[in-house]
C-alpha positions in Angstrom: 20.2 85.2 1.3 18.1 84.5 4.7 15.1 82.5 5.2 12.9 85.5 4.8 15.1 86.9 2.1 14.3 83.3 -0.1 10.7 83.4 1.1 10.4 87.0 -0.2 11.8 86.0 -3.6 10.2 83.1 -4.2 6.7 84.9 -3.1 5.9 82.1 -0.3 5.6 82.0 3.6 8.6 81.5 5.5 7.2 78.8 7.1 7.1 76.7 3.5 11.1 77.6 3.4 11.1 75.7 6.8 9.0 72.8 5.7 10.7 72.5 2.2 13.7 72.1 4.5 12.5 69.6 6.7 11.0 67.0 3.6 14.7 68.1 1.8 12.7 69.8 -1.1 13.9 73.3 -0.6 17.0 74.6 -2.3 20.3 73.9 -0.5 21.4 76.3 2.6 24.4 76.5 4.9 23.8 76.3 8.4 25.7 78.9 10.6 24.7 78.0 14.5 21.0 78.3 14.1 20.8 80.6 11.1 21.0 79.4 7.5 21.9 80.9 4.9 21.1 80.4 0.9 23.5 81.0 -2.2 22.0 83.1 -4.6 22.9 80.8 -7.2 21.7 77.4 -5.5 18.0 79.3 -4.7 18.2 79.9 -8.9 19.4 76.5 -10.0 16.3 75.1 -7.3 14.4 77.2 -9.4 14.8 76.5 -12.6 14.9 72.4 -11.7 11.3 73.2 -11.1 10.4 74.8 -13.6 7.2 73.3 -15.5 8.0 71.3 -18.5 7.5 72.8 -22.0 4.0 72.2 -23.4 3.8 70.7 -27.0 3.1 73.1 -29.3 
């Protein structure tokens, strides 16, 4: 996935993608030259380690 491709999904500006980046709190990416690029599976396991805890019932 691109930048705007992981921006898309996760229903944010691209701009956060490039700021989660910066502060290292976006999912992991490879860098090709000056594009990066995001496994499918890294952008889901970001996703689910931020997931909100479980309420008590």
């Amino acid at each position: 996935m691109n930048v705007r491709e992981v921006a898309a999904h996760l229903r944010v500006p691209v701009s956060t993608v490039y700021d989660w980046r910066t502060r290292g709190l976006g999912p992991r990416a490879h860098r090709f030259g000056k594009h990066l690029a995001f496994a499918v599976s890294d952008v889901q396991v970001w996703i689910e380690e931020h997931r909100d805890p479980a309420r008590p019932a």
